[in-house]
BATOR-711493 format. One line per 8 residues: for each residue x, y, z of C-alpha. Coordinates in steps of 0.2 Angstrom, whole numbers, plus 5000, padded with zeros to 4 digits. Example, Ala and Ser with C-alpha at 12.3 -4.5 7.8 and 13.67 -1.06 7.14 Angstrom:
5062:4978:5039; 5068:4995:5036
END
This chain:
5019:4967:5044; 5020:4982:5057; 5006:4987:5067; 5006:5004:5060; 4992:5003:5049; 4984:5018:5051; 4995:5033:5050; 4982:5049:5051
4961:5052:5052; 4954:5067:5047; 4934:5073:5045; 4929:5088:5037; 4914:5096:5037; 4904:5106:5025; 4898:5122:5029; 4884:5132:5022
4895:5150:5021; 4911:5145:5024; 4913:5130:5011; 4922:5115:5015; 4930:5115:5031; 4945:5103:5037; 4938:5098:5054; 4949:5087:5066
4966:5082:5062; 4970:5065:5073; 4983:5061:5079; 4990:5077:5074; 4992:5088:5059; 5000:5084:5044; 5007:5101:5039; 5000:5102:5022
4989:5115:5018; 4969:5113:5027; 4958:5117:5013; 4970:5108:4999; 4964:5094:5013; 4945:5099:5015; 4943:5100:4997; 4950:5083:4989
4938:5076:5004; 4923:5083:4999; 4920:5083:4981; 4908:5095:4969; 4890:5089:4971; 4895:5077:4986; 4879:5085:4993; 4867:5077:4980
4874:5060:4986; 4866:5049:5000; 4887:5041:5001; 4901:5043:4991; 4919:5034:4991; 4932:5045:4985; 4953:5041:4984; 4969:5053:4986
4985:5050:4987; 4998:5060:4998; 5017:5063:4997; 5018:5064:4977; 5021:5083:4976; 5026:5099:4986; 5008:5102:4987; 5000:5086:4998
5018:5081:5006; 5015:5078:5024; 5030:5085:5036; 5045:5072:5037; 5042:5073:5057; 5025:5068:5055; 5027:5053:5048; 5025:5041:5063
5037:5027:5055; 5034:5013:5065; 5052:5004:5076; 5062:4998:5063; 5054:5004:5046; 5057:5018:5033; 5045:5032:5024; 5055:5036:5013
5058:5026:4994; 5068:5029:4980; 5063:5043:4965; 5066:5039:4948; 5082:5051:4950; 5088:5040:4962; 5084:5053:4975; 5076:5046:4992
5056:5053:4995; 5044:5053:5004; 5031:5036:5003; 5017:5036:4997; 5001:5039:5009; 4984:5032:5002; 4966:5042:5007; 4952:5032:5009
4938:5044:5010; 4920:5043:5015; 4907:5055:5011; 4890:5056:5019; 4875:5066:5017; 4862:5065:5030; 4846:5073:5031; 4839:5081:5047
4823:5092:5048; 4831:5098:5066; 4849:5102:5057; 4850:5121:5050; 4846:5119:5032; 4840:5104:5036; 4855:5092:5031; 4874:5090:5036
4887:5083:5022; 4905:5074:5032; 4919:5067:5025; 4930:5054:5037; 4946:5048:5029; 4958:5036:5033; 4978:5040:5029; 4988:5021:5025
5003:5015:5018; 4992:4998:5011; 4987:5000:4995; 4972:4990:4999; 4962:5001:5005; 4947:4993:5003; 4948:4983:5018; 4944:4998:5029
4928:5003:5023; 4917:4993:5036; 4927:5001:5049; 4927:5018:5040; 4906:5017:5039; 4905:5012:5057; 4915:5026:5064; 4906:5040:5052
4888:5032:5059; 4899:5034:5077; 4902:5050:5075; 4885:5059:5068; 4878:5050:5084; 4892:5060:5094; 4900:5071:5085; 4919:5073:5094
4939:5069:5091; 4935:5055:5105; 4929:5046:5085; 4944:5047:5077; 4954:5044:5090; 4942:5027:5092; 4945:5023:5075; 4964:5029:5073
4966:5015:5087; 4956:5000:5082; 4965:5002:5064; 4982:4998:5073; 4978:4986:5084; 4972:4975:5068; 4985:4961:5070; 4992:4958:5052
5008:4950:5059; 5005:4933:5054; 5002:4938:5035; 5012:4930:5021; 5021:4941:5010; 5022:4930:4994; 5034:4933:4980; 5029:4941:4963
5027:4924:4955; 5016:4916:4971; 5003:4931:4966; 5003:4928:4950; 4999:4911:4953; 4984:4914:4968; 4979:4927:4952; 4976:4914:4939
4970:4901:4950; 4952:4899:4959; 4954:4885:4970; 4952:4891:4990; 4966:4880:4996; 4981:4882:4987; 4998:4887:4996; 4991:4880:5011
5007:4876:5017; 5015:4894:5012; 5021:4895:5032; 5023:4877:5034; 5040:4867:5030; 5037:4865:5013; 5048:4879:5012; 5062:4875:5021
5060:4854:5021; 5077:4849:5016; 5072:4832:5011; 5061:4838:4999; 5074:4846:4991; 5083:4832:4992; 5071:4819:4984; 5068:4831:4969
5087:4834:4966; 5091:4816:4964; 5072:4807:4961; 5080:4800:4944; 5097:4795:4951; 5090:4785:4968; 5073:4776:4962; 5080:4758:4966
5081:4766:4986; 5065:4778:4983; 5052:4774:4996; 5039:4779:4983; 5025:4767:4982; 5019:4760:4966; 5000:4758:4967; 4989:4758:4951
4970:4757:4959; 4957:4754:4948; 4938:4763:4953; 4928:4756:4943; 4925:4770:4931; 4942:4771:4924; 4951:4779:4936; 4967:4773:4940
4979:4784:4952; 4998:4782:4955; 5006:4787:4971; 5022:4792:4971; 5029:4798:4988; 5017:4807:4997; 5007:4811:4983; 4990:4805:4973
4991:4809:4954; 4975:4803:4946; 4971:4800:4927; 4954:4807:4929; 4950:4822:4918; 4941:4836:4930; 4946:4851:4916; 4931:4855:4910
4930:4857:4892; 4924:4873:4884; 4922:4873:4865; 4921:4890:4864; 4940:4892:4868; 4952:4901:4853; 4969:4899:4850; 4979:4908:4849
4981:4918:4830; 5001:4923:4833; 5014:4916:4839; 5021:4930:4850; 5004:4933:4854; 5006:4920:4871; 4987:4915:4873; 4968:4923:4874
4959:4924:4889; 4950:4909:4887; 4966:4899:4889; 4970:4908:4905; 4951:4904:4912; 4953:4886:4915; 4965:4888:4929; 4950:4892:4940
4939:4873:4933; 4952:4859:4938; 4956:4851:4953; 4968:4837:4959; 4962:4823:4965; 4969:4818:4982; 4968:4800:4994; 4956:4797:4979
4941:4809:4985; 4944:4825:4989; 4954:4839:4981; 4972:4841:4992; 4968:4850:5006; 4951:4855:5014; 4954:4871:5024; 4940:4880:5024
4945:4896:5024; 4953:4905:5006; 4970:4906:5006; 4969:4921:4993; 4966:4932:5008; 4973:4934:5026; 4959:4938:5039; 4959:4946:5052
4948:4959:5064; 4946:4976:5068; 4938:4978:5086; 4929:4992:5086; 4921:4996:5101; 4911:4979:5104; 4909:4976:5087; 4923:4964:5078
4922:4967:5060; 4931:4954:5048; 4942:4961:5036; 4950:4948:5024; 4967:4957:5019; 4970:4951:5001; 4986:4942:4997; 4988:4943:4978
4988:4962:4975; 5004:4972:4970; 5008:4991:4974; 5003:4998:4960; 4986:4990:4963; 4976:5002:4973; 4957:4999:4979; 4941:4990:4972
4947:4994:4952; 4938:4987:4939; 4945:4983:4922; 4930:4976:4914; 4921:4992:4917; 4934:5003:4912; 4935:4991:4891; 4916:4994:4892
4916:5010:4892; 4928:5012:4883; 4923:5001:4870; 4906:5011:4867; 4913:5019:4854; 4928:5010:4842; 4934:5029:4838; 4945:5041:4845
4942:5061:4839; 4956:5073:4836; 4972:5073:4829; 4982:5055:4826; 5000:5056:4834; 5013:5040:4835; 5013:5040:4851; 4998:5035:4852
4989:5028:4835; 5000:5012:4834; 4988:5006:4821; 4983:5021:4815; 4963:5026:4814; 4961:5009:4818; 4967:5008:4834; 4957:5003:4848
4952:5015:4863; 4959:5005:4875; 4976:5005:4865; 4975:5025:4864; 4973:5023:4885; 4986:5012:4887; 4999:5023:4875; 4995:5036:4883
5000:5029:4899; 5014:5023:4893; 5023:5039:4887; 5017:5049:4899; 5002:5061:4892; 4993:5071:4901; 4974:5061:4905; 4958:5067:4911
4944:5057:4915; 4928:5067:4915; 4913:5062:4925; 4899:5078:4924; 4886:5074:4939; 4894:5057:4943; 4898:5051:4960; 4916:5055:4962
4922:5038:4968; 4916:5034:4952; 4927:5045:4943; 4941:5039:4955; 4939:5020:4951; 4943:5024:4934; 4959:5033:4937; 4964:5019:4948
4960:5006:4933; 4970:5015:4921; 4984:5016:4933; 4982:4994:4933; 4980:4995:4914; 4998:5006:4912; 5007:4995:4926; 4999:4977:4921
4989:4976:4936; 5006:4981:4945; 5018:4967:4940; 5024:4972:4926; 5030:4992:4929; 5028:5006:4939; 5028:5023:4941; 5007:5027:4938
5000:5027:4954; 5014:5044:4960; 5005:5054:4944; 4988:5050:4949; 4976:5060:4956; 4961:5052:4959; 4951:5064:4962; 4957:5081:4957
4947:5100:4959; 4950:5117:4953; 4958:5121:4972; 4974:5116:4966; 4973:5114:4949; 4990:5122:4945; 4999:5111:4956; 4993:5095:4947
4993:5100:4931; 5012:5103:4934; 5015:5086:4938; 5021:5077:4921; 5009:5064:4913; 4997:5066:4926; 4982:5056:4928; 4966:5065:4934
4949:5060:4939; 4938:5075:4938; 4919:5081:4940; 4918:5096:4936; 4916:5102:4917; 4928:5116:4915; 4939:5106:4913; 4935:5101:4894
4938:5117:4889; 4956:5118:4896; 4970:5115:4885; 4980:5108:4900; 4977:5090:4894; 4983:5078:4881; 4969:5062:4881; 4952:5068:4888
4938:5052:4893; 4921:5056:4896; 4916:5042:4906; 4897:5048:4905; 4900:5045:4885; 4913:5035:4884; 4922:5044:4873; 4939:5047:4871
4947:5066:4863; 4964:5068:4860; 4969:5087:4862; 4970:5097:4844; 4990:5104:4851; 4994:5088:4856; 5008:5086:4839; 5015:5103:4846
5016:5101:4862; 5022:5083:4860; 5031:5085:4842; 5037:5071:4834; 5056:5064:4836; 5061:5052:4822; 5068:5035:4831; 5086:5035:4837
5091:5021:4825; 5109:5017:4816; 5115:5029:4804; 5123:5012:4794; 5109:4999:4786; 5098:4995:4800; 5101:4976:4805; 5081:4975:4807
5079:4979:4788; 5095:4968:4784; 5087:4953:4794; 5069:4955:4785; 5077:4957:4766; 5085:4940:4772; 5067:4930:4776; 5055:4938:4776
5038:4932:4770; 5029:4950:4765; 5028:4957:4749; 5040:4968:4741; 5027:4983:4740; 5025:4980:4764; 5045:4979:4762; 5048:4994:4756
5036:5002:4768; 5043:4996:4782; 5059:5000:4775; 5054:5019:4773; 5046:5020:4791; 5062:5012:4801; 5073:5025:4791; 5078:5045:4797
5064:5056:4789; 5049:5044:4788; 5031:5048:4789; 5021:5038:4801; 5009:5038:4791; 5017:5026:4780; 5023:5014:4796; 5003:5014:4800
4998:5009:4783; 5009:4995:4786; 5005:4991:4802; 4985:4993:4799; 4988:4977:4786; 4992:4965:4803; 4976:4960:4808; 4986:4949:4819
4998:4962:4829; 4998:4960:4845; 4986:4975:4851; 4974:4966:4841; 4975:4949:4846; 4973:4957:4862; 4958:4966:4861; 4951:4953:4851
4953:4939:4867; 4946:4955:4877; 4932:4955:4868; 4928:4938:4870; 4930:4940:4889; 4918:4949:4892; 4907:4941:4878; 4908:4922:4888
4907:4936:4905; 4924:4928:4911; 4929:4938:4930; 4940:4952:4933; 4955:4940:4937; 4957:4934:4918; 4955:4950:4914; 4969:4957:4925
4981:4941:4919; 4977:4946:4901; 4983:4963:4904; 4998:4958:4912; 5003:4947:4900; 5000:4961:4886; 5010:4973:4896; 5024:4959:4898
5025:4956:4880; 5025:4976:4877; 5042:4974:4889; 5050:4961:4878; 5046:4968:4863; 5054:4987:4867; 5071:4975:4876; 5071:4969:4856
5070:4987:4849; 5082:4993:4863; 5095:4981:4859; 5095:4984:4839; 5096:5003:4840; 5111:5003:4854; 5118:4984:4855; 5111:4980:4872
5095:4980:4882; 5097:4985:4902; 5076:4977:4902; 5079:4960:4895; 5086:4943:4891; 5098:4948:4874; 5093:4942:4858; 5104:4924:4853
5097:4909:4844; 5101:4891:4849; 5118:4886:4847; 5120:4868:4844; 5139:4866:4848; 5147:4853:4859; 5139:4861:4874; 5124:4868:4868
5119:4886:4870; 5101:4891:4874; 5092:4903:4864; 5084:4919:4875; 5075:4935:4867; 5057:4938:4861; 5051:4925:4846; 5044:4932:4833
5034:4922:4818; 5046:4927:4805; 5063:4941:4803; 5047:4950:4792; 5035:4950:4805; 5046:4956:4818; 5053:4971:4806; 5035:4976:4806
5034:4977:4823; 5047:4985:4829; 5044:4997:4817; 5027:5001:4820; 5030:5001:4839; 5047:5013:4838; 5038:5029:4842; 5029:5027:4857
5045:5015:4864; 5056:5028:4862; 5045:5040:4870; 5041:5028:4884; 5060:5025:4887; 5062:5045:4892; 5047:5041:4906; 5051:5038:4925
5042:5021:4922; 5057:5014:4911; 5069:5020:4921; 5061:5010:4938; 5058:4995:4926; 5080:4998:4922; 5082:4997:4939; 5068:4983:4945
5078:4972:4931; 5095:4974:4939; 5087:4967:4953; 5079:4953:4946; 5093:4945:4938; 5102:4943:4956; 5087:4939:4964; 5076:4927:4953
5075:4910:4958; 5078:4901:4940; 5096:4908:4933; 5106:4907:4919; 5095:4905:4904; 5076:4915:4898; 5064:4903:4903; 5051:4912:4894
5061:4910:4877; 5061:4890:4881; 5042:4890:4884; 5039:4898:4869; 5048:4887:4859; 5043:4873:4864; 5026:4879:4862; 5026:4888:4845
5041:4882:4835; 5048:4865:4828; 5061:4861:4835; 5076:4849:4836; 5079:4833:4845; 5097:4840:4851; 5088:4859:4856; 5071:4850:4865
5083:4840:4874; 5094:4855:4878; 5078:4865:4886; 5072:4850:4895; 5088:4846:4904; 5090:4864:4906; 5074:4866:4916; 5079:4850:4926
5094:4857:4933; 5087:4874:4935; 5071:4868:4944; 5073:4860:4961; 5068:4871:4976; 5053:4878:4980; 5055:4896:4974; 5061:4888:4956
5048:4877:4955; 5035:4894:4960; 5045:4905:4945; 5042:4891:4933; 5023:4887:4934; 5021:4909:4936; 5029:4907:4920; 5018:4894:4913
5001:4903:4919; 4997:4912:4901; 5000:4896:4892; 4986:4888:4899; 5000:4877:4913; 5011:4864:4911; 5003:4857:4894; 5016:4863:4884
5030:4854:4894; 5024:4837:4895; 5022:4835:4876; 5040:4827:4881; 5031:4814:4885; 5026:4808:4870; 5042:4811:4861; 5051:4797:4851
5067:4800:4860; 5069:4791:4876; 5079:4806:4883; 5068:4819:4881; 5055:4808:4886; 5067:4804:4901; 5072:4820:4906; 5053:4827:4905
5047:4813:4918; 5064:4819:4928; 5055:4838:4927; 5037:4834:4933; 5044:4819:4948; 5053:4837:4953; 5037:4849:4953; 5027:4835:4958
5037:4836:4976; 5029:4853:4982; 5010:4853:4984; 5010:4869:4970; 5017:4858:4956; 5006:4843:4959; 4990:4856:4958; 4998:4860:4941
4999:4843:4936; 4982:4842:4942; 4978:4854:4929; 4984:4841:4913; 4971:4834:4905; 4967:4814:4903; 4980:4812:4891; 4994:4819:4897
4991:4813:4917; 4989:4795:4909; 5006:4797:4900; 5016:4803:4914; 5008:4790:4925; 5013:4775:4913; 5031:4782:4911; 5034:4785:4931
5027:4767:4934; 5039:4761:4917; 5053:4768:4928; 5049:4762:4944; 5045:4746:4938; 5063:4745:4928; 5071:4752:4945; 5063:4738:4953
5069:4725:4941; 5086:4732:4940; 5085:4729:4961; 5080:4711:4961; 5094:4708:4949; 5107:4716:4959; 5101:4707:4975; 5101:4688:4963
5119:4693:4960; 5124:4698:4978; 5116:4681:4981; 5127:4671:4971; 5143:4678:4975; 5141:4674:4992; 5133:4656:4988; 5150:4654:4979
END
């Protein structure tokens, strides 16, 4: 990571007759307009607070780009990304900014009110508050550019070098997971060891030369651990049971929040006492310092976050607020109502993200960095906390004011954090949040300003109605609805009424395990995997829509079911309960799809997938579709074993093993692979032992198997010492020949 960290400061400054006033400029000036500058940094009422934390954005319209000579690229780097045109832009500058008011009897009117902001291309800006504080203090003591030019410095000579830059699927996994010491070795030769690789490609093939150790140990409280290689596996349950947990009420719904907690409560034991490795410091942050003049300030950089992940947000404050009230007021549009009156107000939030409205968030005499924090939480909510989809932080204004109203409100689908109440009475807005209230409003024009566009489906017989009329366990009277709301012409009202009768649909199953996360007081992280995991489901769910209405999807595995031929063809595509449920589905989610698939967020998500598909580790099949199977569904000897052996050939190295267990997470971990285990047939029992000997190599996987409970640990233990003992046997017999051809 370059040393570039800090690409501008700027201080503004108050002034009793001339407003708010844009200071210094350091290292030089940005070239966008001063008071555009002066304004986003001192808010309305920022005088009525002691402190007060505000966010902006640079570089997302004409209005607050920055010159392209002033960049200050560091050697070797780029400012400049990709639009959703395809056209190269300018990156994205994140604002930190700090205001102060400090009182002063000596001062004229007795008071002086500074803003000092920070210009970076991290999106965790959080980090630089200490410093940020210090230098403010620094410069009411004496007021000069000599500050900013102290701060501008100590920001970039903060040595991030030695930071790891994990993979999308090693996030997810610090996400989930609580313990301090997991990818200890990120840096180390677990990556590159090539007789790691080695032992987990052929552990099932070279047993009878293995140097693996057989070793039960008994401690007395029955506890018995086998070491295989390196590695202590104990049978010990250290989950912790919690009989509050839910399961899950659908089928395609993944898991509730409850499943994902226990990540945080389950060690491995290791050498029989401790958990595997006892660094002290938490490897879910890179620290580092910032030396400002004789003060070092620890900063601890954090490792899990993604781009579109900007700041100290909070989704559990954003649900309860918007949970206060379980109605939204105003008109009901498709876009947006995907279960009619009933739908939640964090559903209306996240539609409305999704196709693009136009959101305000209203806070009338509240701190605007809290007003901010908001904005940045409903960009996390829209983007699943960033790794899912993008395209929410470049519409986002933070904080927003009537200086350059025109200019924002221009920007499509914008998302605005605002104080002052004029704008209520505007009709420049689509979804309107009083965070004071905690209402929600949805604007009276929003139907003509957004008019309804019936769904682009087949002209013949839709296949999602011939699939349902097929099997389909609803009644005649929910078929013929669904029937009429899939079909040219139909009234959403009709598709709601259908809709409303699935208490189990998947917005509702996921408010429902939201709920109960914040009832049980579950943290922030659970709350941000839940998201994600809705978000990825929402994905799926529109690749299925996509490829019944044009033949293809461009954001998805295609749909095909398990094809038991001679060589057996793996199933991939999103698994619904029944062809009924998932007519329902489609149907009721058809509107705000299709308008989500005209928004620059689908079209980076088109091109992110195009991507992936050359660059993820495990290729070939949808390992998604094959957890879900084996989780939900009853399925075949000849399609268990197919999955199994799939995964065994698929998962070897490192980053396979990584992108296996990231797809495990919201099933609670490896539990719904090792039920293998206890399979009658020895092959799949076989070929599930093969799988966990291969993730049991990297210090990740055996964490994960750490994770199993008694059960499960105490099965794979007695079927890896079956094998090493039959391995063993099979040895001795071999050497008893040898010695008898040689004797003759």
């Amino acid at each position: 990571m370059g040393d570039n960290h800090c690409s501008f400061v700027l201080l503004a400054e108050f002034h009793i007759f001339e407003g708010a006033q844009l200071t210094y400029q350091f290292p030089q000036p940005l070239g966008v307009d001063e008071s555009t500058l002066a304004m986003s940094m001192l808010p309305d009422g920022a005088e009525t607070q002691l402190d007060d934390w505000t966010v902006f954005f640079l570089n997302q319209a004409p209005f607050n780009t920055i010159s392209p000579v002033l960049a200050l690229d560091p050697p070797g780097s780029s400012s400049r990304t990709e639009a959703a045109d395809g056209e190269p832009k300018q990156e994205l500058l994140y604002v930190l900014n700090l205001v102060r008011t400090k009182h002063n009897a000596t001062w004229e009117r007795g008071a002086k009110v500074l803003a000092l902001a920070i210009c970076t291309r991290h999106p965790f800006i959080q980090i630089f508050k200490p410093v940020l504080l210090m230098a403010l203090d620094d410069y009411f003591a004496e007021p000069s550019q000599d500050c900013l030019a102290r701060l501008f410095d100590a920001v970039n000579s903060m040595d991030l070098s030695g930071a790891p830059n994990f993979t999308r699927a090693e996030r997810m996994i610090l996400r989930s997971s609580e313990r301090k010491d997991i990818f200890t070795k990120h840096q180390g030769a677990e990556h590159t060891d090539s007789a790691a690789n080695t032992v987990a490609a052929s552990s099932r093939h070279q047993s009878s030369n293995s140097q693996n150790t057989v070793s039960n140990e008994s401690h007395g409280d029955g506890v018995s651990l086998l070491s295989l290689g390196n590695t202590l596996v104990s049978t010990a349950s250290t989950s912790t049971s919690n009989p509050r947990r839910r399961k899950s009420t659908s089928a395609s719904s993944a898991s509730s929040a409850n499943g994902l907690a226990r990540h945080g409560n389950n060690h491995l034991q290791a050498d029989g006492k401790n958990s595997l490795s006892a660094v002290g410091k938490d490897t879910h942050y890179y620290n580092a310092i910032v030396l400002y003049r004789d003060h070092k300030l620890p900063i601890k950089m954090p490792l899990f976050s993604f781009r579109e992940e900007v700041g100290d947000y909070s989704l559990i404050t954003l649900v309860k607020v918007l949970s206060l009230h379980n109605t939204v007021s105003g008109p009901q549009h498709p876009h947006l109502h995907t279960n009619g009156a009933a739908t939640h107000p964090v559903i209306v939030l996240f539609n409305a993200l999704l196709t693009c409205k136009r959101i305000i968030f209203l806070g009338h005499k509240r701190p605007a960095g809290e007003v901010s924090t908001f904005v940045l939480s409903a960009c996390a909510l829209g983007s699943g906390c960033g790794a899912v989809m993008r395209g929410f932080i470049e519409r986002a204004f933070p904080y927003a004011n009537l200086r350059n109203r025109d200019e924002w409100e221009s920007i499509p689908g914008y998302i605005a954090g605002v104080t002052n109440p004029i704008f209520e009475s505007s009709k420049s807005w689509d979804v309107l949040i009083d965070i004071s209230l905690g209402t929600v409003t949805i604007a009276k024009e929003i139907l003509i300003n957004h008019p309804v566009v019936a769904p682009h489906l087949p002209s013949t017989s839709s296949p999602i109605i011939t699939r349902a009329n097929i099997k389909s366990e609803t009644s005649s009277e929910e078929d013929a609805r669904v029937s009429g709301s899939v079909g040219a012409g139909s009234s959403f009202r009709d598709s709601q009424l259908s809709a409303a009768k699935a208490d189990t649909s998947a917005d509702t199953v996921f408010m429902d395990d939201v709920r109960m996360a914040l009832e049980y007081h579950y943290g922030e992280n659970i709350m941000r995997m839940r998201v994600t995991e809705y978000v990825m489901r929402f994905v799926r769910l529109a690749s299925r829509y996509e490829e019944e209405i044009t033949s293809s999807t461009r954001i998805g595995f295609p749909s095909a079911p398990f094809n038991e031929n001679r060589t057996p063809m793996l199933g991939s595509g999103m698994i619904f309960a029944d062809d009924g449920a998932c007519a329902k589905e489609l149907a009721a989610n058809a509107q705000r799809i299709e308008a989500w698939r005209r928004t620059n967020s689908y079209v980076y998500l088109v091109s992110d997938c195009q991507k992936n598909r050359v660059m993820d580790a495990v290729q070939g099949f949808d390992v998604l579709h094959q957890i879900y199977k084996l989780r939900h569904h009853r399925l075949s000897d000849t399609e268990t074993l197919a999955i199994m052996r799939a995964l065994v050939d698929g998962v070897r190295t490192y980053d396979q093993v990584v992108e296996l267990l990231a797809y495990t997470i919201p099933l609670g971990g490896l539990g719904q692979l090792t039920f293998g285990l206890f399979h009658p047939k020895e092959a799949i029992r076989e070929a599930t032992l093969d799988l966990l000997d291969q993730l049991r190599v990297y210090e990740v996987g055996a964490i994960f198997l750490g994770m199993l409970n008694h059960f499960q640990r105490f099965a794979y233990i007695r079927l890896a010492q079956q094998r090493l003992q039959r391995f063993a046997r099979q040895h001795l017999s071999q050497g008893d020949s040898q010695v008898q051809i040689q004797s003759k």
